[in-house]
N, C-alpha and C positions, 0 to 999 in steps of 0.2 A: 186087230190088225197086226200084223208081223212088222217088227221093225224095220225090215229092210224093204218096205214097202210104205214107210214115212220119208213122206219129202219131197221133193220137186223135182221135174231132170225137165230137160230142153232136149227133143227129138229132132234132127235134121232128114228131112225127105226130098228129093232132087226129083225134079220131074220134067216132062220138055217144052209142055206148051203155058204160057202165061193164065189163059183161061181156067186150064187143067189145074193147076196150083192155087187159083181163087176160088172152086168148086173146091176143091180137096179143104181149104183152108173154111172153107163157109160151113162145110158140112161139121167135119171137128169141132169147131166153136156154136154150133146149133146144137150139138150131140152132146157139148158140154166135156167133150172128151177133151178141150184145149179152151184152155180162158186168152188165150191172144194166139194168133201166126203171123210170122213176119216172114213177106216175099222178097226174096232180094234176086237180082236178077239182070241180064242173064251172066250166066257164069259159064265157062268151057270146063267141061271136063274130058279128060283124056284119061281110057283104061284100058283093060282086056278083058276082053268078050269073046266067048268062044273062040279062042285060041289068034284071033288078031286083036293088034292096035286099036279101037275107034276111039271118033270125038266128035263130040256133042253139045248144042248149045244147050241148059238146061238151065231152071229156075230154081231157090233155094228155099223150101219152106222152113221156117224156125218155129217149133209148137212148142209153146208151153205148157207143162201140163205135171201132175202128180207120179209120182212114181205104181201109185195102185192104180193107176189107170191104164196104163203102157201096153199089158196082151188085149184090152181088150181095143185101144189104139191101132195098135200093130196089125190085129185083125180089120176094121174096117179100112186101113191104109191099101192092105189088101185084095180088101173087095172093090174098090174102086180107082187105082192104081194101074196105068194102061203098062208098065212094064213086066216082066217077067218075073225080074226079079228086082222089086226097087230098092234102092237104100231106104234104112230106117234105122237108123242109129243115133241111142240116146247118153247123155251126160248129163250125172246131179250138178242138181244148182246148191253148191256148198253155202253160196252168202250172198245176201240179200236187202235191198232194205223191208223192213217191216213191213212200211205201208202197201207196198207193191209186193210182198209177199202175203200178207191179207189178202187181198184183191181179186189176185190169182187165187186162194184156196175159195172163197166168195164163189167164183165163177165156176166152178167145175162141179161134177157131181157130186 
């Protein structure tokens, strides 16, 4: 394994419907591609989209997961991801406690 594919990061994925976010969040953690998601919710977001202003209520998945898992993450985000183009933006997890960093590599493939 390539070093820079040790380690942990936290994937943020915004989506719109509460349901959609628990399906997303089930399928991840069955797939093994994420050992925990946390929904938080709802959230406004305000961007640009196709050249106007919108805003949108949206929900906020938090995936935990390994950094060698992330393209193939990113692909099943995806494939079942009702957006065009959804967020999916990740950040290593620099520090941790031990046990709940065991835990997580435990749960994932």
């Amino acid at each position: 394994m390539r070093e820079e594919d040790e380690g942990f990061i936290q994937v943020l994925i915004t989506i719109d419907e509460k349901e959609k976010a628990e399906t997303l969040a089930e399928e991840l953690v069955e797939e093994r591609l994420a050992a925990c998601v946390q929904i938080a919710g709802t959230i406004e977001s305000i961007y640009r989209w196709k050249g106007s202003v919108q805003r949108s209520d949206e929900y906020l998945c938090m995936v935990k997961t390994e950094k060698r898992s992330y393209e193939t993450l990113e692909k099943k985000v995806k494939e079942i991801h009702p957006y065009e183009n959804p967020e999916i933006i990740a950040f290593s997890i620099d520090e941790g406690s031990e046990e709940y960093l065991s835990w997580l590599k435990g749960e994932l493939r």
